[in-house]
TORKOL-4160 file (C-alpha; in steps of 0.2 Angstrom, whole numbers, padded with zeros to 4 digits, m for minus):
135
<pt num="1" X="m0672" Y="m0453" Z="0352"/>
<pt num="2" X="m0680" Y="m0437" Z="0349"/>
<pt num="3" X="m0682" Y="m0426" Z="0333"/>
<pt num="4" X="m0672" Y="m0410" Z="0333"/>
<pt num="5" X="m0682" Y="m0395" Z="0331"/>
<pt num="6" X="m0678" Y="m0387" Z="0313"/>
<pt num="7" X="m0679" Y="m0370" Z="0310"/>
<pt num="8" X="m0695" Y="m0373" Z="0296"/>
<pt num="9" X="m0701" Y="m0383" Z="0311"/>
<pt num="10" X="m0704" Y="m0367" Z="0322"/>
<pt num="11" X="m0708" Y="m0357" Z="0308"/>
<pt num="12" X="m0722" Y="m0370" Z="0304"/>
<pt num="13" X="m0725" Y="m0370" Z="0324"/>
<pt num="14" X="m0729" Y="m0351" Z="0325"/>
<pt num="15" X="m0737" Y="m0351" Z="0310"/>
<pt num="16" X="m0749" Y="m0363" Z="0313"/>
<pt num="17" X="m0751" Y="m0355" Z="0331"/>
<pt num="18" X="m0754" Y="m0336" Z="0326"/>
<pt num="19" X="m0770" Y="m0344" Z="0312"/>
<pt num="20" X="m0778" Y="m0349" Z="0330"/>
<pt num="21" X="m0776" Y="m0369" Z="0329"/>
<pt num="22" X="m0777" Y="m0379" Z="0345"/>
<pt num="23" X="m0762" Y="m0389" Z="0349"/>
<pt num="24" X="m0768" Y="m0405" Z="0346"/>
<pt num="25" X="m0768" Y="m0399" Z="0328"/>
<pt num="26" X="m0751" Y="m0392" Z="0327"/>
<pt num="27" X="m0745" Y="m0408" Z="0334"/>
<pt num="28" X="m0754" Y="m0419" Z="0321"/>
<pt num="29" X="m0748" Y="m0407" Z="0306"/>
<pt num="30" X="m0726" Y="m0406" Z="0315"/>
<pt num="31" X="m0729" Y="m0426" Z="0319"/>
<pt num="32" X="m0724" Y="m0421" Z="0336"/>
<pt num="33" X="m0733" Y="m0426" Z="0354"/>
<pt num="34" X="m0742" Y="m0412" Z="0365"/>
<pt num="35" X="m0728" Y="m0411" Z="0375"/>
<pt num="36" X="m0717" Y="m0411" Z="0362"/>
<pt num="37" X="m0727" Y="m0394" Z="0355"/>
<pt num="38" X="m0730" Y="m0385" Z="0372"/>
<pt num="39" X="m0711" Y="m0387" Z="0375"/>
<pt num="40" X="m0706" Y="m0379" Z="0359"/>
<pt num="41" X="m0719" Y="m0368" Z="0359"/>
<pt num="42" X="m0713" Y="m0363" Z="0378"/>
<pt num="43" X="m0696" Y="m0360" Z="0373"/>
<pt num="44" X="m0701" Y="m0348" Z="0356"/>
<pt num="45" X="m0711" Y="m0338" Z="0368"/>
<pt num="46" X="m0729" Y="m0343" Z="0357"/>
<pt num="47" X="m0745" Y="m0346" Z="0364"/>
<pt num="48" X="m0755" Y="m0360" Z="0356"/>
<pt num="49" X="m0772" Y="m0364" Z="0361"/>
<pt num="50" X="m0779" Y="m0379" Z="0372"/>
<pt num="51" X="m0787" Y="m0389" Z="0362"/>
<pt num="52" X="m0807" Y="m0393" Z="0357"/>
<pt num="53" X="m0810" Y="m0399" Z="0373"/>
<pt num="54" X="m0809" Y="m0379" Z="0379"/>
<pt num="55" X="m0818" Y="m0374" Z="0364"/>
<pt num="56" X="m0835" Y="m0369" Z="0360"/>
<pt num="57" X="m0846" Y="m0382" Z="0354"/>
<pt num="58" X="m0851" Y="m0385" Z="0337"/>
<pt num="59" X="m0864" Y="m0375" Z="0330"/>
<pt num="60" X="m0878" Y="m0381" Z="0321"/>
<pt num="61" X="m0870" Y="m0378" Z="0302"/>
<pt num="62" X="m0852" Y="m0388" Z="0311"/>
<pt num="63" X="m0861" Y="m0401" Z="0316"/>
<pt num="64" X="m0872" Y="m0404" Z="0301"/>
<pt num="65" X="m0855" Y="m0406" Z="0292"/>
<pt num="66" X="m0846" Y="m0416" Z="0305"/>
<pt num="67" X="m0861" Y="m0428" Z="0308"/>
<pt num="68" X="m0858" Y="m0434" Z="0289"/>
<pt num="69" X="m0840" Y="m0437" Z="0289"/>
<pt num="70" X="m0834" Y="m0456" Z="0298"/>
<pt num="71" X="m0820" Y="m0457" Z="0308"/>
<pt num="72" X="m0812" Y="m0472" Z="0299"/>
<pt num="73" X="m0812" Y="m0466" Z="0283"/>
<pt num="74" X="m0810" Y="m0452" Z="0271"/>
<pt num="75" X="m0824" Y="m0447" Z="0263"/>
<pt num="76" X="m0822" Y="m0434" Z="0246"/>
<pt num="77" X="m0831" Y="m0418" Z="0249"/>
<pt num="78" X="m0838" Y="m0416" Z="0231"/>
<pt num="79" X="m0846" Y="m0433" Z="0239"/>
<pt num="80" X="m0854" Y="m0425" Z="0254"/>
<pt num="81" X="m0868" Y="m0415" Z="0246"/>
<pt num="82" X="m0866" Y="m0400" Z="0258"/>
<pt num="83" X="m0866" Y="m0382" Z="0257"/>
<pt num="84" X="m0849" Y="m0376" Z="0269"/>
<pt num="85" X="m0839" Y="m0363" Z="0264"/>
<pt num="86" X="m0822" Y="m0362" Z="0267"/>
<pt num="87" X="m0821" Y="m0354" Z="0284"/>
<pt num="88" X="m0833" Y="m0366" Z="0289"/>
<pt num="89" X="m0820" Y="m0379" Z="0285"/>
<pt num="90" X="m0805" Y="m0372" Z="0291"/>
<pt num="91" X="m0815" Y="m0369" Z="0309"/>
<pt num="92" X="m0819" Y="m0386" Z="0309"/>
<pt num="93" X="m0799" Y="m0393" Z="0305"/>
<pt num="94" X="m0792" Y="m0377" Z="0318"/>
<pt num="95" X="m0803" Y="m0385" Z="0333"/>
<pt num="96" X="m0797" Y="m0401" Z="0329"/>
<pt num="97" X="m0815" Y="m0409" Z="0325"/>
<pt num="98" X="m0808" Y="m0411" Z="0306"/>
<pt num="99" X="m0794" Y="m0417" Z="0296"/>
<pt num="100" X="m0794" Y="m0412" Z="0278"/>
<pt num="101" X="m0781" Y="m0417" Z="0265"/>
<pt num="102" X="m0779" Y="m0412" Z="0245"/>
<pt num="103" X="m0785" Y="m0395" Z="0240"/>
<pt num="104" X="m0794" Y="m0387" Z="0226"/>
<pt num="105" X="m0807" Y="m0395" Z="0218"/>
<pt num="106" X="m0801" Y="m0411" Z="0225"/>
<pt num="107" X="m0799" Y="m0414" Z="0243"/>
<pt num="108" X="m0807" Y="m0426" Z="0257"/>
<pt num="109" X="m0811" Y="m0424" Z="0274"/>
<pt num="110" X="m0811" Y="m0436" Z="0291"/>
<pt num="111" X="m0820" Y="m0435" Z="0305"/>
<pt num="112" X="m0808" Y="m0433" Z="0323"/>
<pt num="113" X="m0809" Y="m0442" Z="0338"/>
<pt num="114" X="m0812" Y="m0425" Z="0344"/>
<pt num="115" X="m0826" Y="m0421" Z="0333"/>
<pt num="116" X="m0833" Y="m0437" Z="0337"/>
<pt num="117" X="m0834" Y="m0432" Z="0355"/>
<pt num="118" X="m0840" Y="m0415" Z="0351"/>
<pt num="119" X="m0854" Y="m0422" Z="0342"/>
<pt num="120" X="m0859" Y="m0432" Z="0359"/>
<pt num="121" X="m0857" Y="m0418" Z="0370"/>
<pt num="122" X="m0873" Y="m0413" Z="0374"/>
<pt num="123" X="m0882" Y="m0396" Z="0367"/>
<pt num="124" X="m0888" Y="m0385" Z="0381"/>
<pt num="125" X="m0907" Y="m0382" Z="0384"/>
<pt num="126" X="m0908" Y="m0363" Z="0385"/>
<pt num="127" X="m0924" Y="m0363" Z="0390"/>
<pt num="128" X="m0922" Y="m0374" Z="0405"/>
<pt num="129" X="m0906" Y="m0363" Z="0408"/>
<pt num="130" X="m0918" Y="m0344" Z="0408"/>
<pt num="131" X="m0930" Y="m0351" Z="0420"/>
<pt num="132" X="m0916" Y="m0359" Z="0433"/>
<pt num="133" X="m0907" Y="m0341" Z="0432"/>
<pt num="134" X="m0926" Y="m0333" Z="0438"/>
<pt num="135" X="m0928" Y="m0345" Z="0452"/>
């Protein structure tokens, strides 16, 4: 049977919602499915974004930092040796390309099956791109 909805669930809901992250990640954070989300999220009247696969695709600093995080396990940033500033990190965890757990001085990251896949999706050539839009 399903879990009722509490009232710090919604809260948590439209919070989450109005800081820009996709429903995949409010789902993970409420431990509720996609349906689940869309549903509630429905009924309070909140819209919630699609999800990394209607994202932009990493830029360069994103993906130096998700191409050293695994997917199988966590990994503690102090480890990682690379210079990301916190709205680079909270971009990566609201598109759903990153989990990040602890906080402070201490805390590790993990790599998503939906990082993964944006770090396979292929980076347009714009130069091949200019010269197709000439003729």
């Amino acid at each position: 049977m399903a879990r009722a909805w509490t009232a710090e669930d919604d809260a948590e809901l439209v919070r989450l919602a109005n800081t820009g992250a996709c429903r995949t990640v409010i789902a993970q954070q409420l431990g509720r499915s996609l349906v689940a989300v869309e549903h509630r999220a429905f009924r309070l009247r909140v819209r919630i974004a699609t999800g990394a696969t209607a994202g932009p695709l990493p830029t360069a600093p994103q993906r130096s930092v998700l191409q050293r995080l695994r997917t199988d396990c966590w990994l503690a940033f102090a480890g990682l040796n690379i210079a990301a500033g916190a709205g680079l990190l909270k971009r990566l965890v609201l598109n759903g390309w990153m989990e990040s757990r602890g906080h402070g001085q201490v805390f590790e990251l993990k790599l998503t099956a939906a990082g993964l896949e944006a770090l396979k999706t292929k980076i347009p050539d714009r130069r091949h791109s200019a010269v197709d839009k000439l003729g």
